[in-house]
N, C-alpha and C positions, 0 to 999 in steps of 0.2 A: 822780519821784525816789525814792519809797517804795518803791514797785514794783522800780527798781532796786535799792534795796538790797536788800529780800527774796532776790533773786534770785540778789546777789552771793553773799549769805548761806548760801541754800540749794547753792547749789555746792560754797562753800568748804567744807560739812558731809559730801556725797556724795564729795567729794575725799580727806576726813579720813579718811571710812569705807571709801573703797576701796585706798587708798594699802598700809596692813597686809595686807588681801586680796590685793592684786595679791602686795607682797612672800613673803606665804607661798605665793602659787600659783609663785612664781620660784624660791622658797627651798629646795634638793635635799632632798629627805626623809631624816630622822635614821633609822638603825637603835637601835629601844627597844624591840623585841622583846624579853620573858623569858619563860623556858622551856624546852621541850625541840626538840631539834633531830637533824636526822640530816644528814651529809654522806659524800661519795665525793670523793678523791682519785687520778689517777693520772699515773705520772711515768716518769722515769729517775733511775737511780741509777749510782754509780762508789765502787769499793770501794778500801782500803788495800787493801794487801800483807802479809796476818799471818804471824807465825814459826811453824813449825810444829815438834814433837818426837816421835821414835814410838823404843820402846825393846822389842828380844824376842830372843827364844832360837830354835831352831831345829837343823835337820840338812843339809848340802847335802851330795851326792853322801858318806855315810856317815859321813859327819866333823860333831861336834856347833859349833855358831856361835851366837855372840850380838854384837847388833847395837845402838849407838845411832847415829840417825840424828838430825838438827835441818837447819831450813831456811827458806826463803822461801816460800810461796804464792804463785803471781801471779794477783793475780786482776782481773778486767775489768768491763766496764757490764754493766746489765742492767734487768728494768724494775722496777716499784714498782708496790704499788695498797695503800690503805689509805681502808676504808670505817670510819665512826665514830658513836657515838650522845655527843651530848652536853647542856650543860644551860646555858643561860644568864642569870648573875642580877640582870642587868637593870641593873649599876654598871659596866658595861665588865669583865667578871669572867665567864668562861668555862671550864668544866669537859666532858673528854670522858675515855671509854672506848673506846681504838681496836683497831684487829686492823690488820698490816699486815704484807705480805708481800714479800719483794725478793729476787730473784736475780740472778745476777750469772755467768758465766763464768768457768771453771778454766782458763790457761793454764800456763806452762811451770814451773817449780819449780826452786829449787836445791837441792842437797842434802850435807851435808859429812856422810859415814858412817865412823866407827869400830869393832869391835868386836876379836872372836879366832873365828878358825876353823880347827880342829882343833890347839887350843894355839898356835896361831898369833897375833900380833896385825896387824890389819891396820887399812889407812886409807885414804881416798879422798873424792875433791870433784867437783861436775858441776853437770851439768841432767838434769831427768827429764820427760818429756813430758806433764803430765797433762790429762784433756778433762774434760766435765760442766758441770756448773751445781752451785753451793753457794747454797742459799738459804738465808732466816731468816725465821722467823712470828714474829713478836713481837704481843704480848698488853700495853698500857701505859696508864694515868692519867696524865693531862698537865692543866694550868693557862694558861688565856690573856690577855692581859691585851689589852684593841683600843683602839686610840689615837685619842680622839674626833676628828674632823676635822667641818667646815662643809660637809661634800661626802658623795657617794657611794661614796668611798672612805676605808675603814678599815685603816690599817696595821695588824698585832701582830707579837705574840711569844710563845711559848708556849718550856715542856719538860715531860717527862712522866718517868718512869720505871715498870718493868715486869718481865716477863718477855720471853725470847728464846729461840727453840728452834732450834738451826741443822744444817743437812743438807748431807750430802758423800756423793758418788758414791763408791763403788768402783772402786781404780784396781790395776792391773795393771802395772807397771813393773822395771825393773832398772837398778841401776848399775854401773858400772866402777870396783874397787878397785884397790889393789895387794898383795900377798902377798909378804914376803921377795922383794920385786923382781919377780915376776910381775905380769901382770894378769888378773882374773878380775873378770866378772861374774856378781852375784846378784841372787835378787830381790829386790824393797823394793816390799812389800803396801802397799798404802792402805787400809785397811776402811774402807767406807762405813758410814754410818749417820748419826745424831742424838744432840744433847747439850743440855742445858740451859743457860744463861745468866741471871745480871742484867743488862737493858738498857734504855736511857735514850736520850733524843734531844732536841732545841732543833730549835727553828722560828722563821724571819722571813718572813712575809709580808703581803698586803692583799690584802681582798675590795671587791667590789663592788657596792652594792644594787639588784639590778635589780627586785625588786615589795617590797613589803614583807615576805613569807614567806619570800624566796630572795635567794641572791647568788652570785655567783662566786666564788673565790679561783685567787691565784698565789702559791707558798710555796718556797726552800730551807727544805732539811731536814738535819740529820746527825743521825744515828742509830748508836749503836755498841752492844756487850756486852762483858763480862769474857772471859777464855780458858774453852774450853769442852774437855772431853773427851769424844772420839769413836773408842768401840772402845780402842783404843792407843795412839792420835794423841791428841797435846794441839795445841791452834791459840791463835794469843795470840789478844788484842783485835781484833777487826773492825769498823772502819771503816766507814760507809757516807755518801756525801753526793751529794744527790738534790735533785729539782727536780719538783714537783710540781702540776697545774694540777687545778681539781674544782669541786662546787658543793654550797651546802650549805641544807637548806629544812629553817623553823621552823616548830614547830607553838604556839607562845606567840601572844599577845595583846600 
């Protein structure tokens, strides 16, 4: 009967002591890395439709003209990649400096053109064909906040704010006016080139901890700038909202 007990005893103790064992060897591993991190993202993105304004003088066939031109852009998908170094401080509080780059396709345009050519006033409305890719490199600081969960997965939310530098092809086109009841086409320049911007962006997504140094993520994105001047052309606000999948490995403890 002694013996029995003992024996009940010593069970009921290796029981006690493995029961927490067991449970943490079940229990998903927390992400409690702090420190420094580096991640890659890459996606697709889809652009607004920004307004567009271009205003100039000129000479067509000897006769002097001046032109305001305002419009639509249309513009289309394209992809995304934004690689990032960031810093994590160990309270669910996340800090990154990213670089990200997105283009997108130029398609058709509207265009409502007014001016005077040779004392003339003239006016006219359309489409103008335009082709290329408008891209943006934005340069941003953003803040994240990761929403503890009992699993291996961590929702967040992040926004950042930065710089943006955006590029436009050079385009070659013409419209169709009208003149004291004529019609005549002229041309209507695009210059290409680069403009600077303030820009900003919000993020929803969740990662997922596959070793302790690393994890996956899946993120919407939008990302926008203020209007930017390029050459002659002013372009409003640009729009971007993106979908982005990546992975990101710590070098914290």
């Amino acid at each position: 009967m002694q013996f029995r007990a003992l024996a009940a005893a010593a069970a009921l103790a290796v029981t006690a002591v493995a029961a927490p064992v067991n449970a943490q060897e079940n229990e998903a591993p927390k992400d409690t890395t702090k420190g420094a991190y580096v991640s890659v993202g890459v996606g697709g993105n889809w652009a607004s439709d920004p307004s567009w304004s271009f205003a100039d003088t000129g000479t067509f066939s000897g006769l002097r003209w001046t032109e305001n031109n305002n419009g639509t852009a249309d513009l289309g998908g394209g992809i995304s990649v934004s690689p990032a170094l960031g810093y994590d401080f160990g309270n669910n509080i996340r800090a990154e400096l990213s670089y990200t780059y997105n283009a997108v396709s130029i398609g058709q345009s509207t265009v409502n053109a007014s001016g005077t050519i040779g004392g003339f006033a003239y006016s006219g409305s359309g489409n103008i064909n335009t082709t290329g890719t408008l891209s943006a490199n934005s340069v941003l600081v953003s803040g994240y906040y990761d929403i503890p969960t009992k699993s291996k997965f961590t929702p967040y939310v992040g926004a950042g704010i930065g710089w943006t530098g955006v590029s436009v092809p050079a385009q070659n086109v013409s419209a169709t006016v009208t003149v004291n009841g004529e019609r005549l086409t002229l041309p209507v320049e695009g210059d290409g080139g680069s403009g600077s911007a303030f820009g900003y962006q919000a993020k929803i997504g969740v990662s997922y901890l596959v070793a302790k140094e690393a994890d996956v993520f899946v993120e919407g994105v939008y990302q926008g700038n203020t209007s930017v001047t390029i050459a002659r052309s002013t372009y409003g606000s640009i729009n971007d909202f993106g979908v982005r999948a990546g992975v990101r490995y710590r070098f914290g403890k």
